[in-house]
N, C-alpha and C positions, 0 to 999 in steps of 0.2 A: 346665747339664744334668749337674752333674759329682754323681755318687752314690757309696754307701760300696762298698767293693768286694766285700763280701759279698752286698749287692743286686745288684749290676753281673753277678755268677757266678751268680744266680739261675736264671736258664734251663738254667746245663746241670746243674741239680740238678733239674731235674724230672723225675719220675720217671712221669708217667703222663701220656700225650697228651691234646689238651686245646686250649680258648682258651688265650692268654696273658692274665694280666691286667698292670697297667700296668709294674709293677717291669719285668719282661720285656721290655715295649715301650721302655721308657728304655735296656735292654739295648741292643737293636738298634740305638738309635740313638748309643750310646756306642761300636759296632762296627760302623756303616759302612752294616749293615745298612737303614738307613733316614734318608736322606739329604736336604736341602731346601735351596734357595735360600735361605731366609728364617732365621734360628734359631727354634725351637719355639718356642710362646705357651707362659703361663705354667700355660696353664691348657688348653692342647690334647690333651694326653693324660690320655684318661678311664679310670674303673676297672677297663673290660674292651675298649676302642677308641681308636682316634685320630682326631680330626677332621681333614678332607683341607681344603687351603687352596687360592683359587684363587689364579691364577699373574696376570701381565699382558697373555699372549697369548690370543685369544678366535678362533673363525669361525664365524660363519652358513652353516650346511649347506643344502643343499637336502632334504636327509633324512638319518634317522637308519643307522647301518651300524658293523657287525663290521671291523674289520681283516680277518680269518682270519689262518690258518696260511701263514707266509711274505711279511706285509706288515705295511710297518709304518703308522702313523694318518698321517706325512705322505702316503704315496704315495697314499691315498686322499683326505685333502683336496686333493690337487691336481684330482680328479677331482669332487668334491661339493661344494667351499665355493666360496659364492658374493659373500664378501668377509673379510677379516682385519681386525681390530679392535683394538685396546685396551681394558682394563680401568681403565685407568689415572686417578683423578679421579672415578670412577664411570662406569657404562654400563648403559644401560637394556634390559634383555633382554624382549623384546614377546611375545604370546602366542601361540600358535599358530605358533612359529618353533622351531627346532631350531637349539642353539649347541653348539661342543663348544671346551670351554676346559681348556689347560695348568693341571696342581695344580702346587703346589713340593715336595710332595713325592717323592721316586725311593726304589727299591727293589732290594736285590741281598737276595732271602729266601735265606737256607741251603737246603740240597736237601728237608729235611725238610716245609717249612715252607710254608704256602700261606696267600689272605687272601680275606677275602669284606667285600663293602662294600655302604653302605645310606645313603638319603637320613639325612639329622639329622629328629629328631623334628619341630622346626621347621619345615625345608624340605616335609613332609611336609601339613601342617596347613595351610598355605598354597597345597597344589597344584601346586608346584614337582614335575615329573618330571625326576631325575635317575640317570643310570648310571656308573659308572664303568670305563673301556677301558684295557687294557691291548694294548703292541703286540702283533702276530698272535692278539687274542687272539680266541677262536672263543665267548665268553659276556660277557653284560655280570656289572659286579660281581663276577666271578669271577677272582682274579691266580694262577696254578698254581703248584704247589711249584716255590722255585728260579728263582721268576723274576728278570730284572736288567732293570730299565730304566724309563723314565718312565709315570706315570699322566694319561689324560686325565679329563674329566668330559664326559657329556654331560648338558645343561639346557634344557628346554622348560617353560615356563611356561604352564599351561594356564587356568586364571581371572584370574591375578591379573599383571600385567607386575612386574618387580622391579631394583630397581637393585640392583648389585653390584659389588665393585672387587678389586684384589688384597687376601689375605687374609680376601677371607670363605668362611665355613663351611658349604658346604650337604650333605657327605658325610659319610661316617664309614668310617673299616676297624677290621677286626677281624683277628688274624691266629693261628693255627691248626696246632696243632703235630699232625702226624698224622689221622687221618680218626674220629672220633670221637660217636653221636650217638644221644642217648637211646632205646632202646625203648620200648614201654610197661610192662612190666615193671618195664624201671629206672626208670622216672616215677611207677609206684605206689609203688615204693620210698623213693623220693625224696621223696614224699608224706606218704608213712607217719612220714617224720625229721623232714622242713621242711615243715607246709602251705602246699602252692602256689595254695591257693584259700582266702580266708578264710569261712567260716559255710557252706561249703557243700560238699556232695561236690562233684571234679572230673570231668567229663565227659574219660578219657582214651582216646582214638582214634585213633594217628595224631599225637600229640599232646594238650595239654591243650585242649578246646574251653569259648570263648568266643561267650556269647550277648550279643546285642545286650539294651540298656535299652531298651523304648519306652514306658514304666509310671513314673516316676520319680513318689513317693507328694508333693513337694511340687510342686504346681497352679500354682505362679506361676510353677517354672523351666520351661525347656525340654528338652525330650529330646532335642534337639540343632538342629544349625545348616546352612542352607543357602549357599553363596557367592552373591554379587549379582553378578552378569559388569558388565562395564565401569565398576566401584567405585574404579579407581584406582590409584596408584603403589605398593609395598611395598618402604621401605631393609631387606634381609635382616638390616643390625647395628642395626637402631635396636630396643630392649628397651622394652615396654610404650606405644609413640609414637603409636600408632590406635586408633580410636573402634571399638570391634567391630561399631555398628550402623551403620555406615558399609558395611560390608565383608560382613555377614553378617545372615541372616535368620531369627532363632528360628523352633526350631518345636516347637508346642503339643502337635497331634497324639497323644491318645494309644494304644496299643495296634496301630498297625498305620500306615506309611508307604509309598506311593509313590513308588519310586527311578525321577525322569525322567532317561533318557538323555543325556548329556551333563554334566549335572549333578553336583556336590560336594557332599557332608554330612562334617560331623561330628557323629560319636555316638558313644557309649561301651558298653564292656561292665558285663552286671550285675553280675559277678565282679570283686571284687579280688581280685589276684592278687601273689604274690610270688616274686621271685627269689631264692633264698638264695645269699649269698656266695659257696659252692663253685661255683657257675654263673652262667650267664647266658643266655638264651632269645632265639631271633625267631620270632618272627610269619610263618607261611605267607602268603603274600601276597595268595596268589588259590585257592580252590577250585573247580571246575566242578562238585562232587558239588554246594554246600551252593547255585549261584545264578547267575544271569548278572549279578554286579556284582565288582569290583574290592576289595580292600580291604588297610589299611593295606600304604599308600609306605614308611612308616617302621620296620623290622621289628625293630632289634637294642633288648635289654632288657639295661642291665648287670647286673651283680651287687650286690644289696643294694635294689633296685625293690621300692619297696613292701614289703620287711624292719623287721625291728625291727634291727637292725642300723643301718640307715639313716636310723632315724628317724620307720618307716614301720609301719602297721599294716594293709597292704594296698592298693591304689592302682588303681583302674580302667584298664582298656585304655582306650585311647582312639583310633578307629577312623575313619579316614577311606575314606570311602566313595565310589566313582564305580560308576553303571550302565553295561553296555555298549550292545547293541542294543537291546534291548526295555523297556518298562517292566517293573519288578519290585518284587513286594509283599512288604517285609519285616516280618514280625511279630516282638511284642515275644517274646525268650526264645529267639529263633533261632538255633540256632550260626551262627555269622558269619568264623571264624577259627580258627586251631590254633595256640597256643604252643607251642614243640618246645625244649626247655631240653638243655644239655651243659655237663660238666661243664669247671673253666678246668685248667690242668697245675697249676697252685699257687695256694695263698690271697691273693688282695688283699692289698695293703696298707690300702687304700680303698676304701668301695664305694660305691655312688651314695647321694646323700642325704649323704653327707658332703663333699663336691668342689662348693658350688654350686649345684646341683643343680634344673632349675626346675619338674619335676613329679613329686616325689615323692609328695608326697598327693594328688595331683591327682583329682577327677572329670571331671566332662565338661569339657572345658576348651581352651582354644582357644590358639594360640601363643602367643609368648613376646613376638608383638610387638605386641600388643594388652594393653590397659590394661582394667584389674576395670571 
């Protein structure tokens, strides 16, 4: 992890609050700042985040729960877990259970300094709910300026059970110099420099909105995919290893879908969309204006998504979807979502699509652990 020391002083040369992108994050961890059991993968810190690892300690809760203010996640598993586990060789986490498992990663952020965290794209696409807990902390995914001490995760697997073991990936942090967050204003701005939407005006509201595809002009694909419940095991590290029609249920549908309660889609937005280098975007998660359904688990966008920069000439959302109580009819063209983009304290070195990268062009497209 050893860098030039020019990059290494990068951070306190920033001059305007912001994400950090990776230079930065390498900072941190060459200062103490972000510490792990494990030494870093080679390939774990990304152009605007870092992927959170898990640890070998695991417990099956009886439910999910906050620390709060003045406690820390053991003294409340002494009160809600209903066994301690290992991860160790692998360990099959079942569906409809709630687990909350030790990262190897630890944290002492400077005072300034705060992080927000988000399932992996992946984890995401497979149904995987995950949060991540910091001690006393009164929000999931949210670590406060200044904090010092361990990260937990929590993981409930809602269609699909998954094996996992130490070191695997199913989070992501981001971390966050100052308070910092586009208006609309500065997103037409931003617009006006770098199109954030390719061939088309952007709807900006609140963010950039995202309409659902239910129209796709070629008849043979699908406008997306429904999960098949009791389909089977899922290794989170095995890349490309399962039959998608195993696992998943095209669907033809066009122009207008019924989202059944309890149910998983993926679908994608009509809009490509791109991040330009100077930033990096997430995804509103849920809106109650635009619907009674859920949408994308997976919310952070690095910088250079869907850029020519990247490699990219725009790159569809790609949205995963659960209804809540009710049935609900989504038509094609819908907004479905807000991308809220901010800007990073300093330029990448790298940005997505150069690192890897597994869905840069992507359209509607289904994990990474699924084979074409």
């Amino acid at each position: 992890m050893n860098r030039p020391a020019a990059q290494s002083a990068s951070i306190r040369q920033c001059r305007h609050d912001g994400i950090l992108p990776a230079h930065a994050i390498h900072w941190l961890v060459e200062n103490g700042h972000l510490t792990s059991t494990q030494p870093l993968d080679a390939d774990q810190i990304q152009p605007a985040s870092l992927d959170l690892r898990l640890g070998t300690r695991a417990w099956r809760v009886r439910a999910s729960f906050l620390p709060g203010p003045g406690r820390s996640v053991a003294e409340r598993l002494e009160r809600l877990a209903l066994h301690e586990m290992t991860l160790e060789g692998g360990a099959v986490l079942e569906t409809g259970c709630v687990y909350i498992v030790e990262l190897m990663e630890r944290l002492a952020l400077p005072h300034d300094m705060s992080a927000a965290c988000n399932p992996k794209s992946s984890t995401g696409r497979i149904d995987v709910f995950t949060r991540v807990i910091a001690e006393q902390g009164a929000a999931f995914d949210r670590v406060p300026a200044g904090y010092a001490g361990p990260l937990y995760l929590e993981i409930s697997p809602r269609t699909f059970p998954i094996l996992a073991r130490p070191g695997s990936r199913l989070a992501q942090i981001r971390f966050r110099r100052g308070e910092v967050r586009h208006d609309d204003d500065a997103t037409r701005a931003l617009h006006a420099r770098e199109p954030l939407v390719v061939g088309a005006q952007p709807n900006i509201d609140g963010g950039v909105g995202l309409s659902v595809d239910l129209s796709r002009g070629d008849l043979s694909q699908p406008v997306g995919y429904r999960a098949r419940r009791h389909a089977g095991l899922i290794d989170v590290d095995k890349v490309g290893a399962y039959d998608p029609a195993t696992f998943w249920e095209p669907i033809h549908e066009r122009g207008a879908l019924i989202l059944d309660p309890g149910e998983f889609y993926i679908l994608a937005s009509k809009e490509a969309v791109r991040v330009p280098p100077s930033h990096a975007a997430e995804m509103v998660p849920f809106d109650p204006f635009v619907g009674e359904f859920r949408v994308h688990y997976a919310g952070f966008f690095d910088p250079g998504f869907g850029h020519v920069s990247g490699g990219g000439e725009g790159a569809k959302a790609v949205l995963e979807v659960r209804a809540h109580e009710v049935p609900f009819t989504l038509e094609d063209g819908q907004i479905i979502g807000r991308l809220l983009y901010e800007p990073l304290c300093e330029a990448p070195e790298q940005v997505y699509g150069e690192v890897g990268s597994h869905y840069q062009k992507q359209g509607l497209k289904l994990s990474k652990h699924f084979f074409c």
